[in-house]
RODRENMAR-502570 format. One record per residue (C-alpha): residue number from 1; x, y negated, z; residue in three letters. Coordinates in Angstrom, 2 decimals, padded with zeros to 5 digits. Each point is the difference from the previous one (the first is absolute). Layout:
<sites>
<site><nr>NUM</nr><px>X</px><py>Y</py><pz>Z</pz><rest>ALA</rest></site>
...
</sites>
This chain:
<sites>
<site><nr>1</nr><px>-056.08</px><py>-076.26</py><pz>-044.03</pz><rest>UNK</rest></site>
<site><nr>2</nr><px>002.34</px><py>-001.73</py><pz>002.05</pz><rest>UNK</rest></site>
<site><nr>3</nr><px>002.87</px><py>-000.72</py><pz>-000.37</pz><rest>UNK</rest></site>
<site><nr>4</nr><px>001.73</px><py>002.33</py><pz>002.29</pz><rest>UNK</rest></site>
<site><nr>5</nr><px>-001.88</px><py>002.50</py><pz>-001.18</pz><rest>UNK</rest></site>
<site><nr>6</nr><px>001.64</px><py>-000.71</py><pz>-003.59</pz><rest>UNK</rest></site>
<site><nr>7</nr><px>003.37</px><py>-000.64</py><pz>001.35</pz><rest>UNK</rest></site>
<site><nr>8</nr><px>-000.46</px><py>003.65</py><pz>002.17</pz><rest>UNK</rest></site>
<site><nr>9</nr><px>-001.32</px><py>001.30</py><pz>-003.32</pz><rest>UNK</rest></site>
<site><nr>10</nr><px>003.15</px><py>-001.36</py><pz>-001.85</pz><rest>UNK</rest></site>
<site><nr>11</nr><px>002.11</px><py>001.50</py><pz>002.80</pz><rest>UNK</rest></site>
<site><nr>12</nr><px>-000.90</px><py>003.04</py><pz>-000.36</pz><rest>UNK</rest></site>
<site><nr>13</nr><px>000.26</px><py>-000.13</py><pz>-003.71</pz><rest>UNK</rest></site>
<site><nr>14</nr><px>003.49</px><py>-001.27</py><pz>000.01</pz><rest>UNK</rest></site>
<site><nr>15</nr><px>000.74</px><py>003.30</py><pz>002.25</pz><rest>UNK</rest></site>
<site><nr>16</nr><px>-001.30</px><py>002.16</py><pz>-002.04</pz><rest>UNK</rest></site>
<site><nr>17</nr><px>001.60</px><py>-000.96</py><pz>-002.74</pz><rest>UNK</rest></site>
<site><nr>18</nr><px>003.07</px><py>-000.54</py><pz>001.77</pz><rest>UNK</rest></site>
<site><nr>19</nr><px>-000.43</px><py>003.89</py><pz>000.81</pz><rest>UNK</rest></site>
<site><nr>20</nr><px>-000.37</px><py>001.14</py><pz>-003.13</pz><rest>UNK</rest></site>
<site><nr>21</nr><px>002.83</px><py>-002.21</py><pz>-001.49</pz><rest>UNK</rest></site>
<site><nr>22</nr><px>002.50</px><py>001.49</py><pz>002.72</pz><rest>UNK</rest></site>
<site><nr>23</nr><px>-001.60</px><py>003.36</py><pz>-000.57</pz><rest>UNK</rest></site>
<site><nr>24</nr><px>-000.27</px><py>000.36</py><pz>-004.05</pz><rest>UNK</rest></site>
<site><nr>25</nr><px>001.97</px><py>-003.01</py><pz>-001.33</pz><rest>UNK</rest></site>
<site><nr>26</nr><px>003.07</px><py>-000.49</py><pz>001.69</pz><rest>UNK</rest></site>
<site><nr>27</nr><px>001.30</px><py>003.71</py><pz>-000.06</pz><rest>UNK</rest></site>
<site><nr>28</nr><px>000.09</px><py>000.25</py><pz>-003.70</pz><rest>UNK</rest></site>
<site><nr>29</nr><px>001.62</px><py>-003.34</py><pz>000.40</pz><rest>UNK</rest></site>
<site><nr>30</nr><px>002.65</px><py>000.67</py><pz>002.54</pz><rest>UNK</rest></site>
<site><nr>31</nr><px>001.19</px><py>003.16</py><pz>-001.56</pz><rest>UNK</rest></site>
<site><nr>32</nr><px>000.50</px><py>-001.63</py><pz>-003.49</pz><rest>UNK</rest></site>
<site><nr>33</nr><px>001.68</px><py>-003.08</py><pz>001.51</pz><rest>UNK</rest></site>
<site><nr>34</nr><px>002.18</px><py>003.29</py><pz>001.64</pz><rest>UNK</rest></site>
<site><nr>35</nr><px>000.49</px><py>001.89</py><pz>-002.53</pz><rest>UNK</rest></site>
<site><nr>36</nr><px>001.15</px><py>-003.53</py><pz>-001.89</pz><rest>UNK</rest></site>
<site><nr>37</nr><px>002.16</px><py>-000.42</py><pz>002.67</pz><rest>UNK</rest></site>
<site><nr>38</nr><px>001.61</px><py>003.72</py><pz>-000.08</pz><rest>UNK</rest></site>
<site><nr>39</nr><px>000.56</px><py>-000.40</py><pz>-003.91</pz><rest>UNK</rest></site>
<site><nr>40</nr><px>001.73</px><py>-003.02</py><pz>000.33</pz><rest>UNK</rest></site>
<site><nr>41</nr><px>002.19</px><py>001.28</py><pz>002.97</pz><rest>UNK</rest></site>
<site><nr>42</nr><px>000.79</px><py>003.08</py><pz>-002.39</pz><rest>UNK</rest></site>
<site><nr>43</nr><px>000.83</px><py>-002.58</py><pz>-002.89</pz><rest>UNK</rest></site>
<site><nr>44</nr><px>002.32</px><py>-001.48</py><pz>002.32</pz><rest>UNK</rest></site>
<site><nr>45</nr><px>001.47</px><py>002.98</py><pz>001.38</pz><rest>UNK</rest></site>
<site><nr>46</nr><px>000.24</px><py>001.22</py><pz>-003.78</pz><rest>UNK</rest></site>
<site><nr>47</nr><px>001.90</px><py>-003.19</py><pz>-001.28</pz><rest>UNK</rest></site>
<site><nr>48</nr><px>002.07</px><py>000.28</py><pz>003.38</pz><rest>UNK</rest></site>
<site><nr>49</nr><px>000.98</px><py>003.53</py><pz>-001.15</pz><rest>UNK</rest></site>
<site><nr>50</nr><px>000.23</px><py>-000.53</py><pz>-003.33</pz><rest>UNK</rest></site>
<site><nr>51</nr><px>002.57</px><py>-003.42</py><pz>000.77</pz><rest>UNK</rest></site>
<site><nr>52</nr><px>002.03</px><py>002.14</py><pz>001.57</pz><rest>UNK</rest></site>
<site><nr>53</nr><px>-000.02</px><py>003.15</py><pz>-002.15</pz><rest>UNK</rest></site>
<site><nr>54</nr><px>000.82</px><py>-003.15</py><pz>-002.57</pz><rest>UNK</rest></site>
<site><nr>55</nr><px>002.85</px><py>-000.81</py><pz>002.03</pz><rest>UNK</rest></site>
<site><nr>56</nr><px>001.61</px><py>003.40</py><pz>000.51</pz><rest>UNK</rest></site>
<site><nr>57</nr><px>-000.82</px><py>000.84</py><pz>-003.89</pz><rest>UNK</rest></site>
<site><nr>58</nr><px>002.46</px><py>-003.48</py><pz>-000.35</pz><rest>UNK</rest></site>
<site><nr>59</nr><px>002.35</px><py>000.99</py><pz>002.71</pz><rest>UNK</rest></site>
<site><nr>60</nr><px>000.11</px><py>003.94</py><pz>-002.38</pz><rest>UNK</rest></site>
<site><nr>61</nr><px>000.19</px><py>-001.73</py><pz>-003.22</pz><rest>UNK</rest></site>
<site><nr>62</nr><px>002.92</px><py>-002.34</py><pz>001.31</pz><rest>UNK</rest></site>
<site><nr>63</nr><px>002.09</px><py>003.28</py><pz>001.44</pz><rest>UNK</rest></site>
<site><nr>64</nr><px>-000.94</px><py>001.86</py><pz>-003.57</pz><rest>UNK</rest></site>
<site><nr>65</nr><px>001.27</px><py>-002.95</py><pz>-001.82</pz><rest>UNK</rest></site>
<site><nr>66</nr><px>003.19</px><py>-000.26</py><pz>002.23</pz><rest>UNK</rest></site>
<site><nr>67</nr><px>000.85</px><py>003.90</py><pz>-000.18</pz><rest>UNK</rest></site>
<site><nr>68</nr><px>-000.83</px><py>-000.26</py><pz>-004.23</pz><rest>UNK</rest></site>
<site><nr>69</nr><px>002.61</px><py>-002.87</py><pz>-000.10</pz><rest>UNK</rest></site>
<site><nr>70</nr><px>002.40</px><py>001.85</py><pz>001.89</pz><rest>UNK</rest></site>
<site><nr>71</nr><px>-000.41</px><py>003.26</py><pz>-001.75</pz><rest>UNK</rest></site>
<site><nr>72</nr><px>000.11</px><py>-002.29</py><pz>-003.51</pz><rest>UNK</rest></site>
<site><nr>73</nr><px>003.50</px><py>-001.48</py><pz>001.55</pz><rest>UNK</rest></site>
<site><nr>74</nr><px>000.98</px><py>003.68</py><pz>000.35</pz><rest>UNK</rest></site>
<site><nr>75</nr><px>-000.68</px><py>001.44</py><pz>-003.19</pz><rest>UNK</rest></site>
<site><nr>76</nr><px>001.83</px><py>-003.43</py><pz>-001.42</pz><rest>UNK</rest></site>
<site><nr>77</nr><px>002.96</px><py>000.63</py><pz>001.49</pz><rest>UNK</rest></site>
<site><nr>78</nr><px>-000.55</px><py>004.00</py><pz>-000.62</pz><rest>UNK</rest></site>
<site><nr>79</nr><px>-000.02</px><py>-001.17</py><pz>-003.53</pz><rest>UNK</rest></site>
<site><nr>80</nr><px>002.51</px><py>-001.84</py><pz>000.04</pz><rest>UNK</rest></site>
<site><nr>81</nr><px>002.48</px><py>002.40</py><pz>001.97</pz><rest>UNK</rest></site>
<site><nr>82</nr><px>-001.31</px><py>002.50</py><pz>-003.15</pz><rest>UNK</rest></site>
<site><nr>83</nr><px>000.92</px><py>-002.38</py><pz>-002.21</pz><rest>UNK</rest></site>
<site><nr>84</nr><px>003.38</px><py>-000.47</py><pz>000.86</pz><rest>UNK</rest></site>
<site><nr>85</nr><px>000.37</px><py>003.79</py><pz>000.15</pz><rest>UNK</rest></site>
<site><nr>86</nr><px>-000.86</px><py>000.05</py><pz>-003.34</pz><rest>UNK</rest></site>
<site><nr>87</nr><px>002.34</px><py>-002.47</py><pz>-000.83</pz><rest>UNK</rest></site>
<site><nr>88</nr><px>002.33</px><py>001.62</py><pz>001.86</pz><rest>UNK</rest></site>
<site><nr>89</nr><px>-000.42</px><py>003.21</py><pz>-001.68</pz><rest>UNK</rest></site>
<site><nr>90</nr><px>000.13</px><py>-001.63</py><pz>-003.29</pz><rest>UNK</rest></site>
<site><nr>91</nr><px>003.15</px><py>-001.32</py><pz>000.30</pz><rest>UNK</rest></site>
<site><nr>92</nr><px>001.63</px><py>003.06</py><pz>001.29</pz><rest>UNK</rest></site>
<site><nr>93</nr><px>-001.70</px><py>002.03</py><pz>-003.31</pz><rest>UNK</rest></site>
<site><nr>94</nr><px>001.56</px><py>-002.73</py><pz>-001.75</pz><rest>UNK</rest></site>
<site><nr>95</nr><px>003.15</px><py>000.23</py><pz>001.59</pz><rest>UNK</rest></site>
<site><nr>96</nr><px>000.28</px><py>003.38</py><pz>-000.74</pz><rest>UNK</rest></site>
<site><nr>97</nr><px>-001.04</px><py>-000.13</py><pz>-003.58</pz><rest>UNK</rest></site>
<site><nr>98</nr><px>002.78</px><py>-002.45</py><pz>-000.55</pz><rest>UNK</rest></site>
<site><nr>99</nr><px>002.40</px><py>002.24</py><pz>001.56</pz><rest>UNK</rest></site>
<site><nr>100</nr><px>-001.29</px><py>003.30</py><pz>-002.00</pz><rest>UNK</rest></site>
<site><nr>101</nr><px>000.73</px><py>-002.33</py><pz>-003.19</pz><rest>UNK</rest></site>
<site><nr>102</nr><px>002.89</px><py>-001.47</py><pz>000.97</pz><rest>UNK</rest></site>
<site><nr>103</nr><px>001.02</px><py>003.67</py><pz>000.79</pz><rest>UNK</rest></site>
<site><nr>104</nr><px>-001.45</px><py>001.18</py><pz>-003.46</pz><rest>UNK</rest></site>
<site><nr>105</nr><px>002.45</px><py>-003.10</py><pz>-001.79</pz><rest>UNK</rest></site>
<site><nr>106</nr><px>002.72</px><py>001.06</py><pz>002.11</pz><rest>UNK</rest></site>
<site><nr>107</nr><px>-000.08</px><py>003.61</py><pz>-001.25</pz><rest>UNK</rest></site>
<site><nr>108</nr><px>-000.78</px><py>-000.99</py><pz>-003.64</pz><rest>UNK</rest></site>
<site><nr>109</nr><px>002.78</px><py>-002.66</py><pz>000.00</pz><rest>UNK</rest></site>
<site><nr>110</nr><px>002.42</px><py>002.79</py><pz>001.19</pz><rest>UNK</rest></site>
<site><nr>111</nr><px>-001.71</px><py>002.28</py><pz>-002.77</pz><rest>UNK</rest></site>
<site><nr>112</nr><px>000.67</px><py>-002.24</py><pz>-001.91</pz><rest>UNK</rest></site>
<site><nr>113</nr><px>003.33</px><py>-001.20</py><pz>000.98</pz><rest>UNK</rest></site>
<site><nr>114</nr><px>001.12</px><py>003.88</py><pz>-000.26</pz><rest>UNK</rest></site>
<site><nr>115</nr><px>-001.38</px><py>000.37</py><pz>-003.17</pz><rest>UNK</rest></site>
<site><nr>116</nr><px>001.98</px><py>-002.95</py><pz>-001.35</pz><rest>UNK</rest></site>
<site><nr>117</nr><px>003.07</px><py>001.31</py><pz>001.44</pz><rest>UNK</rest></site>
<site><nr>118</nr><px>-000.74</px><py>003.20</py><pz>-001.81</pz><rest>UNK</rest></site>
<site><nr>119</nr><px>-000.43</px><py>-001.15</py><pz>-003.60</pz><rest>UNK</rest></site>
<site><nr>120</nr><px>003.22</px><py>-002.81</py><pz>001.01</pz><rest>UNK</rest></site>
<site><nr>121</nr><px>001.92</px><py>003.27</py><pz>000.77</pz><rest>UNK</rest></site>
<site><nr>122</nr><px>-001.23</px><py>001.52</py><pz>-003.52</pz><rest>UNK</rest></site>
<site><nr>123</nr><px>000.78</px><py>-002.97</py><pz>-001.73</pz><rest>UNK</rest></site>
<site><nr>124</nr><px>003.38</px><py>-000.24</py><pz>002.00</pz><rest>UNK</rest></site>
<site><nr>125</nr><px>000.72</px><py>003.67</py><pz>-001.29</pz><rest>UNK</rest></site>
<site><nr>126</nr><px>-001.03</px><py>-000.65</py><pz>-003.80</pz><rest>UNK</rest></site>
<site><nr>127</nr><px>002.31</px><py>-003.11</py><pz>-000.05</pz><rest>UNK</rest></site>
<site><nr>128</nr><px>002.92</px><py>002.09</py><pz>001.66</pz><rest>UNK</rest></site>
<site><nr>129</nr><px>-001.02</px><py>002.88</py><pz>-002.72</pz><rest>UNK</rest></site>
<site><nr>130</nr><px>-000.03</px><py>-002.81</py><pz>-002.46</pz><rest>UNK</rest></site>
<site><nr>131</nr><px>003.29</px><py>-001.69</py><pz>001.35</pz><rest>UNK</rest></site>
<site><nr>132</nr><px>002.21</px><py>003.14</py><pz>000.66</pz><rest>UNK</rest></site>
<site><nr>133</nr><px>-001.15</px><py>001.16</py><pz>-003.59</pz><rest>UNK</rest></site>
<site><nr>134</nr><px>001.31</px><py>-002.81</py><pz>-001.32</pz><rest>UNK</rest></site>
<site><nr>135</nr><px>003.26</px><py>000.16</py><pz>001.95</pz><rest>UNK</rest></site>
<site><nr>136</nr><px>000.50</px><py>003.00</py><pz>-001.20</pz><rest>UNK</rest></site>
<site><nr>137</nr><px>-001.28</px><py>-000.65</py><pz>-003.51</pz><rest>UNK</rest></site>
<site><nr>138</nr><px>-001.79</px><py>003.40</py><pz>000.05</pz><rest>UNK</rest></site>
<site><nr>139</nr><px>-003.27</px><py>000.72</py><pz>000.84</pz><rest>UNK</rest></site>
<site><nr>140</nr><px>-001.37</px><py>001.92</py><pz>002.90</pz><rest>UNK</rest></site>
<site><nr>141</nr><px>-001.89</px><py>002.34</py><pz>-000.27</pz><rest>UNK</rest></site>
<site><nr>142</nr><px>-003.07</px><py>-000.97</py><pz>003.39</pz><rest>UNK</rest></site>
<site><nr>143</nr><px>-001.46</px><py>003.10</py><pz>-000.05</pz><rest>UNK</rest></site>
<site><nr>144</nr><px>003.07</px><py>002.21</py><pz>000.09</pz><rest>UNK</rest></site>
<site><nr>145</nr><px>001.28</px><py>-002.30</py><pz>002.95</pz><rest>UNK</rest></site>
<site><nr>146</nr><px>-003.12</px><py>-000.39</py><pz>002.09</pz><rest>UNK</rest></site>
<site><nr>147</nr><px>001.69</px><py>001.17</py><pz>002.89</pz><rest>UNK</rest></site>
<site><nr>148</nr><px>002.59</px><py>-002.63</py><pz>-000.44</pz><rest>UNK</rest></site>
<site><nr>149</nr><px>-002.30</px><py>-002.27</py><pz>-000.15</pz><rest>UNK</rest></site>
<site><nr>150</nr><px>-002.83</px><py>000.72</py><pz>003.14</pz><rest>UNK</rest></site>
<site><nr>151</nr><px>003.56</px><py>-000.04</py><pz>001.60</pz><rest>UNK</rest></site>
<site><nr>152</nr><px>000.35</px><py>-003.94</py><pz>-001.17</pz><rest>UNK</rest></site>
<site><nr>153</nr><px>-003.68</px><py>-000.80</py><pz>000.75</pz><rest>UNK</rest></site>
<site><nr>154</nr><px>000.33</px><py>000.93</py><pz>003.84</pz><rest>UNK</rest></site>
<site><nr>155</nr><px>003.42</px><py>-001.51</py><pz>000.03</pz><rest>UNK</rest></site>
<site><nr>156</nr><px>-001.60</px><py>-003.44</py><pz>-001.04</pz><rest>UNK</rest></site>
</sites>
């Protein structure tokens, strides 16, 4: 054999299995280094999408937190407005209690002060009894002279 013939033999070899590599081998090849590259363009894609879903999740979270704070403000100041209602309201039940006692004194202390005047009148009468009876150095007789004496209590 010569060596053309072995180089033209070699040739033609080299073809062949040139054409069956490009027919059977690199296919399967190509579409998996595709596919590859597809999956990684969705990773991407998904990590672009799920950066920014991130981001707008932060951007919710931040206007949540702001309206919480300002609705926790509110009911602070709600509460405390209540409070000093409460307070308010106290004191005015207090104020009135003191005046329904001071009212309840009052009208005892007059009760009182008219019963004193009452038994200061009786007393007043016995010692006039006792005094005019003596005056006279003869004894009265109260029940016979009741009349007489009603007459001196309304008089003192």
């Amino acid at each position: 054999m010569n060596l053309n013939a072995t180089l033209f033999y070699q040739c033609i070899v080299f073809f062949v299995l040139a054409l069956v590599t490009m027919k059977f081998v690199w296919p399967p090849i190509i579409a998996a280094l595709d596919e590859r590259r597809n999956k990684i363009a969705d990773g991407l894609a998904a990590a672009d999408r799920g950066r920014a879903e991130m981001q707008a999740a932060e951007k919710r979270v931040q206007a949540e937190l702001a309206t919480a704070a300002q609705e926790g403000q509110k009911r602070v100041g709600d509460a405390e407005k209540r409070a000093l209602a409460i307070i308010e309201e106290a004191k005015n039940a207090a104020a009135a209690e003191a005046a329904r006692i001071i009212a309840a004194a009052k009208a005892d202390a007059d009760n009182q002060v008219t019963k004193a005047r009452a038994e200061l009148r009786d007393q007043v009468a016995v010692l006039a009894v006792k005094g005019a009876e003596q005056i006279l150095k003869r004894e009265i007789n109260a029940s016979a002279h009741a009349d007489l004496l009603t007459q001196l209590k309304t008089e003192l």
